[in-house]
N, C-alpha and C positions, 0 to 999 in steps of 0.2 A: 587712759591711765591703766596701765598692766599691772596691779601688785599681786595678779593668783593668775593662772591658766583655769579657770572656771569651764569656759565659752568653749574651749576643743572638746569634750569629750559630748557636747550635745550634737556636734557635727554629725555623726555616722548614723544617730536617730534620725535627723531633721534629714540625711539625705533617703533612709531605707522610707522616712513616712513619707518624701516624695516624691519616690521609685514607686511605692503603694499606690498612692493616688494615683498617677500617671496611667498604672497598671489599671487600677480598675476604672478610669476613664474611658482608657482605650476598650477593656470589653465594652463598656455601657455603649460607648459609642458605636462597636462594631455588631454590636446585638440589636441596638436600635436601627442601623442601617441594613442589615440582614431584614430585619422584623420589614421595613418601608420597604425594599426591594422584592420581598416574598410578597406583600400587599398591590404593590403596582404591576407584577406581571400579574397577579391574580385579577387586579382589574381588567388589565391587557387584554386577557382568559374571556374573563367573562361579555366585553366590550367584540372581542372579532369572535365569538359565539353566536352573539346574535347579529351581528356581522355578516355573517356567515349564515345565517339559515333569513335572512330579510333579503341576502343575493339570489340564495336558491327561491322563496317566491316569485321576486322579481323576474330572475328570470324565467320562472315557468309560465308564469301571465302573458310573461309577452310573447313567450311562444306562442300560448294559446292565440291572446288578438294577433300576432303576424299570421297564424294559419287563415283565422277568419278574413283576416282584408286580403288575404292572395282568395279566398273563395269568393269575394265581394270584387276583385281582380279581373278572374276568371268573367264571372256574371257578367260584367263591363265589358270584357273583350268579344265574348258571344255577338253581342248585342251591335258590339261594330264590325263584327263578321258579318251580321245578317244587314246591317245598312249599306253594305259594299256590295250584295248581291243586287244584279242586274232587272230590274223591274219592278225591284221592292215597294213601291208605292205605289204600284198600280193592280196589289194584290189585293185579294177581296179582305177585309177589315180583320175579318177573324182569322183567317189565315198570317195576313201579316203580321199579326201579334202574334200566333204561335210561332211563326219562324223567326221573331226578333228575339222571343222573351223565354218560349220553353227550352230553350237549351241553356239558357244561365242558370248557373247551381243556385241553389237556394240557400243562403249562409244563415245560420244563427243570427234571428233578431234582425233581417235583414227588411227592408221596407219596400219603398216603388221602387220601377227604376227609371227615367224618364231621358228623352230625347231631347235637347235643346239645339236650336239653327244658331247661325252667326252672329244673330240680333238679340239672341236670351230667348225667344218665343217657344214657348213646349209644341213640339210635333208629337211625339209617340210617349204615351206611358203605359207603366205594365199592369195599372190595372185599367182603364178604360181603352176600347177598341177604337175609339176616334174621342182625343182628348178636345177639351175648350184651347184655344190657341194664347196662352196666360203668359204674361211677361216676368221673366227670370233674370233680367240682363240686370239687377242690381244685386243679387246674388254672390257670395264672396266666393263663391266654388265657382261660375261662370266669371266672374270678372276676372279671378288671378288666373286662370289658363287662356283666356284673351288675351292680357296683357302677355302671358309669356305660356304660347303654346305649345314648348316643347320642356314643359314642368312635369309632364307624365301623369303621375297620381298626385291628385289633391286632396287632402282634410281638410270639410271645411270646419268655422266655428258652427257651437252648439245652436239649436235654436227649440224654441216649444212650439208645439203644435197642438190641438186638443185631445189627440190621444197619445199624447206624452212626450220625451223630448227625444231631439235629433241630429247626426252629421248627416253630412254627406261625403261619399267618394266620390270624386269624379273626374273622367279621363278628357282627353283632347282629342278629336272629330276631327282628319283632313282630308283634303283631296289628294289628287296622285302628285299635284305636285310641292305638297306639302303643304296648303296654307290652309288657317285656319276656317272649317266650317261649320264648328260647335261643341255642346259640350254630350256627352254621356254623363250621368250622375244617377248612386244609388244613396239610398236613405238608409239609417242603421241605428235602431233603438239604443237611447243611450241605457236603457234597463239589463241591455246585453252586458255594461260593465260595470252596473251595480248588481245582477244578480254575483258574476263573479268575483267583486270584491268582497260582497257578506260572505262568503266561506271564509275568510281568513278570521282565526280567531285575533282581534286585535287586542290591545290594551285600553285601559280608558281612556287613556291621551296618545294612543298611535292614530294613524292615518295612514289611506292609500288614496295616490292624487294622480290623474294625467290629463297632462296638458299637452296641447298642441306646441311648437317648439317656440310661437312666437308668444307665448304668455298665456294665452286664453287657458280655465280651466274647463274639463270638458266632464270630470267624472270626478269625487270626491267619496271615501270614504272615510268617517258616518257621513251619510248623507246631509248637507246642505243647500236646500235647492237657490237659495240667492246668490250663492256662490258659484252654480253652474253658469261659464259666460263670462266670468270675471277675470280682468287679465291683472297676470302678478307680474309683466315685465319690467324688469328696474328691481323688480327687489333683490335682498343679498341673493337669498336660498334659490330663485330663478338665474340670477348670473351665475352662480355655478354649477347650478342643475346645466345649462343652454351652452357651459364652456367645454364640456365632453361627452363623448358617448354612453359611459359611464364610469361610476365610482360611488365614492360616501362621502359624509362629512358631519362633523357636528356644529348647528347652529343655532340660536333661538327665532321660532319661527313670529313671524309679521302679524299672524292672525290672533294671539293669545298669549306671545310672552312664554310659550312652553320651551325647553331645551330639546333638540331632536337631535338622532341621525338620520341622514337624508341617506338613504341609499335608492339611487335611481341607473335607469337602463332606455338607452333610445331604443324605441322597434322596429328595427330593421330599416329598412330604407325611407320609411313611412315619417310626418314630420309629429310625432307623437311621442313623448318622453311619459313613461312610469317611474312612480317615485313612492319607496314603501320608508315611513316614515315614524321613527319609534324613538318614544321618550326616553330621554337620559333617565333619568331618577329611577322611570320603572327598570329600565336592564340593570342598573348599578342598585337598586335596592337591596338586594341579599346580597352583596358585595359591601355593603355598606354595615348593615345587621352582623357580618361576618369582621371586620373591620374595626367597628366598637367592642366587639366582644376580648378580640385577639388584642385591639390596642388596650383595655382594661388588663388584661394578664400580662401583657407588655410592660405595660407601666408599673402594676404589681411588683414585676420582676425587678426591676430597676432600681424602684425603691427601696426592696430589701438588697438585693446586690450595694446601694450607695448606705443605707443605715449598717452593714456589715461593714463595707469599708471604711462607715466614719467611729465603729465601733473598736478597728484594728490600729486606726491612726491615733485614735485616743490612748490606744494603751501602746502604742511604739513610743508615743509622746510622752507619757508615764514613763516609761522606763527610759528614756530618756532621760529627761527631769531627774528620774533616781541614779542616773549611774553621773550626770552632772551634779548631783548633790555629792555623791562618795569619790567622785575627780577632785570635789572643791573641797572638801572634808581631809584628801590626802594632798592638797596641795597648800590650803590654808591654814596658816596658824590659828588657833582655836583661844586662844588669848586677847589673840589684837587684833585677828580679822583679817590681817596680812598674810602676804608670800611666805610660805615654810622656806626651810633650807632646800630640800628636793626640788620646789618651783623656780627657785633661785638657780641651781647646777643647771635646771634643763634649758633655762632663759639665757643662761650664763653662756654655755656652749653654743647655743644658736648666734646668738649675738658673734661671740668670737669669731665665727666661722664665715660671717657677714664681712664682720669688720678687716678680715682677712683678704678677699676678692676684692673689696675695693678701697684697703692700705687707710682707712680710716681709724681715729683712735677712741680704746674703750678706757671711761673713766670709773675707779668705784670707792666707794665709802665705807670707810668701815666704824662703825658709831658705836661705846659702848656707855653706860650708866654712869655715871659717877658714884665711890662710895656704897655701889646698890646693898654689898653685904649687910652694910652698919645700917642701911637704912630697911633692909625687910628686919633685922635683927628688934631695932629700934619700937617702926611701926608693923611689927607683921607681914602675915605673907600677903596678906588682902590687900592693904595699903600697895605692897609692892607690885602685883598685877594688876593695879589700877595705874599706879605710874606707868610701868610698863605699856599699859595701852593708850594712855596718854602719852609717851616717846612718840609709838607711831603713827598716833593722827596727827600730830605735828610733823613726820616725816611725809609721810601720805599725802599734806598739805602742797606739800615743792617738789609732786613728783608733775612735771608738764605733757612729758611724752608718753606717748601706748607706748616706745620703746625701752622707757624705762622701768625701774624696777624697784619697790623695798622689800627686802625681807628681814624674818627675823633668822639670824643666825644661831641663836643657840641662847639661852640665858638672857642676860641682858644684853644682847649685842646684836645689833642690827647690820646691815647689810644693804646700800642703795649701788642700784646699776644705771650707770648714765653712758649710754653707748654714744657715740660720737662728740662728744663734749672733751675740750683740751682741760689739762692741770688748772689753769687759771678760771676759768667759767667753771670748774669742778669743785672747783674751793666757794665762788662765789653762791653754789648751791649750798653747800654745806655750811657755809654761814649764815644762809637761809634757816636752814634746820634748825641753827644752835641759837638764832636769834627768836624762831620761833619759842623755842623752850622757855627762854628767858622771860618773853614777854607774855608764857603760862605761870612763870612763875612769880609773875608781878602782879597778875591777877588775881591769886593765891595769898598777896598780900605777905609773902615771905613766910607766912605758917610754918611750924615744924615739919610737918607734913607734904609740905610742895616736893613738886617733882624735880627729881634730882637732876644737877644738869649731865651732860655729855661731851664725851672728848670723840672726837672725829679725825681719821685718819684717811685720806684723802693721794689715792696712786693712779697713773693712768698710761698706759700701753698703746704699741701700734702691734697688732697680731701679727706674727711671721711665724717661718716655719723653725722649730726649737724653742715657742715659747706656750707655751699651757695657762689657762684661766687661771691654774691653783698660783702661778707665778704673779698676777696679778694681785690676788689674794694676799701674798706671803709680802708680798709690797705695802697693799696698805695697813696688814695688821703691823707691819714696822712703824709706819708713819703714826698709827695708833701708841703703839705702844711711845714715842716721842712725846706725841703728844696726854700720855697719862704723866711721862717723867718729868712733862716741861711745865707742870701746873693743873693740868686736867682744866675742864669747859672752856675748851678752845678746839683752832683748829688745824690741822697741821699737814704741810704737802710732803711728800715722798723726796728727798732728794736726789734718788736715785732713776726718776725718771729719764734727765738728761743722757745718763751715762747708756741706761738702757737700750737707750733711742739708736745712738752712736754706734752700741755693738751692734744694733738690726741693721744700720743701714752699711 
């Protein structure tokens, strides 16, 4: 039901308050997303820092143990240099020890070194001049270079002895024409890589671990001694430690449920993997402290950025509100609550200019008081703005469409727009109107006082070009005017519509 243009003029608030929002969504969102990407490389930062200095240990350790087993190498190949010289066992005891054993370097934490035949039985060791003839043939350093004598260097697993724990290196023993005729094997304090793991300053929860490549672990820092010997193969952190040479990774480890990076390094040819191994939480912890700090200001921010915004919306919306208040102020009649004259021209024209493009016709009424003079003279003026507002809620009553229209035109005279509606369903409105009246004034009990009735004039057009609204107008105030000479409270149609029709077409 259109009887004012109220609802347009809140349009251009409701669009700027929701260009505003829009707008400052978009910063909040594009500050928080700056804020999150400044935060995650900074984590990035801080994650390939220690990345990065857990590689450089990595790798210098195992340069150091690759130096030491080419010197524990060395020692081994001596030693099969001097069992290939021609008369070797038929040297006097002490000489043949010095020629098998004093030319092998002496390596850091290195232990015996011992001869073994094809059967595992110890011949020669470096420290007794004529060893007991001791069975080694169950030995995991003599049995995988039996099974497969052209393996080179072996690591074996760790073992205890009573003065502390141990591997072994050990080479493959052939004749000239290749085949297998023992082993060489030297002994190598595992204190050797626990003294050079305590150097590193660790965290509470880092580690440095090497294991042999098929699981066994050989060396542990902090120390654990139950766990020296213990094979991790099959677990995650071992499947991808044993699937490259090297790299990183973050997992939670097997033994404690801690989160780690694994950064590990094979050494060199040798079947021995180093793995320096540092807790998520300590490296992200001042990433973290940095993180809550920044997201507390973060969020700070946002919040007063969104109470500014909801503070700009509110008074767009105000003003809003107020300029739809002084739209509806200059559009409504202040009387009856209805369309002024002004709302009615601009509804008028719009309409016409509709009904024009698509040859439909515009119907309208023109209603005025009956008697009103004698009657505000009679009852007053009070009386007669009361009637007056009781016309138009009776008109107001039978208006069905947004497209149409009442206004007050001026005095007592009203004004209904009925856009596409023919003379006949125009009339049957308007007998609407006049039957409303009636039946206020039944209710009224005929008092002196009831509200007066009305005479209705009743014209309707097809828009073409050479004919203007005010002609529509000047139509039914004729049929009004008929209808005041033909008796008054009635209703009366234009008969001029026909002929009008006729010149349009």
């Amino acid at each position: 039901m259109n009887t004012a243009t109220t609802s347009e003029p809140v349009a251009p608030a409701r669009d700027s308050a929701g260009r505003l929002v829009a707008l400052g969504s978009a910063i909040t969102v594009a500050f928080c997303a700056l804020f999150a990407l400044g935060l995650w490389e900074s984590r990035s930062r801080d994650r390939d820092q220690a990345r990065l200095a857990a590689q450089n240990v990595v790798a210098s350790m195992s340069s150091e143990i690759e130096r030491n087993l080419e010197l524990y190498g060395i020692s081994l190949e001596a030693v099969v240099d001097g069992l290939k010289m021609h008369g070797i066992d038929a040297l006097d005891p002490e000489l043949r020890q010095r020629v098998l054993f004093d030319r092998s370097a002496s390596a850091k934490d290195m232990g015996s070194i011992v001869v073994l035949d094809r059967n595992g039985t110890l011949t020669h060791d470096s420290r007794i001049w004529v060893p007991m003839p001791e069975d080694h043939s169950e030995r995991d350093y003599f049995l995988a270079l039996k099974r497969n004598p052209r393996a080179g260097f072996y690591v074996s697993q760790p073992w205890r002895a009573i003065d502390g724990d141990y591997i072994a290196i050990s080479r493959t023993l052939t004749d000239d024409k290749g085949r297998f005729t023992g082993v060489v094997a030297g002994s190598m304090r595992l204190s050797y890589f626990a003294s050079m793991f305590s150097q590193i300053n660790l965290g509470p929860r880092d580690t440095v671990t090497l294991i042999r490549d098929s699981g066994e672990l050989i060396m542990r820092a902090p120390f654990l001694p139950e766990l020296i010997g213990r094979s991790f193969a099959g677990t995650p952190a071992y499947e991808r430690i044993s699937a490259a040479s090297s790299g990183w990774f973050e997992k939670v480890g097997g033994l404690d449920g801690v989160e780690r990076m694994f950064v590990f390094r094979r050494i060199a040819d040798y079947p021995l993997i180093l793995s320096y191994n540092l807790a998520t939480d300590d490296i992200y912890a001042p990433w973290r402290r940095k993180a809550w700090l920044l997201g507390a200001l973060a969020v700070s921010l946002c919040a007063i950025n969104l109470m500014l915004l909801g503070f700009l919306v509110r008074a767009l919306r105000k003003h809003g509100e107020a300029e739809a208040r002084m739209a509806a102020m200059a559009t409504t009649d202040s009387l009856t609550g209805i369309a002024n004259r002004r709302a009615l021209d601009a509804a008028f024209a719009r309409e016409w200019n509709r009904a024009m493009r698509s040859r439909t016709p515009v119907s309208l009424l023109m209603l005025d008081a009956d008697h009103f003079k004698a009657y505000n003279d009679a009852f007053g003026h009070q009386a007669g703005d009361a009637a007056l507002a009781a016309i138009a809620d009776c008109i107001r009553l039978n208006i069905r469409r947004a497209s149409e229209m009442c206004a007050r035109y001026g005095g007592e005279e009203f004004a209904v727009l009925l856009p596409g509606l023919a003379p006949a369903e125009a009339a049957v409105r308007a007998e609407a109107i006049r039957s409303s009246l009636t039946a206020l004034r039944k209710a009224q009990h005929e008092r002196p006082d009831s509200v007066p009735t009305v005479s209705i004039g009743v014209a309707c057009m097809i828009p073409r070009q050479g004919l203007e609204p005010r002609d529509l107008v000047k139509l039914a105030d004729s049929a009004l005017y008929e209808a005041k000479t033909g008796g008054r409270d009635r209703v009366e149609i234009a008969g001029r519509f026909a002929a009008a029709q006729r010149d349009a077409a």
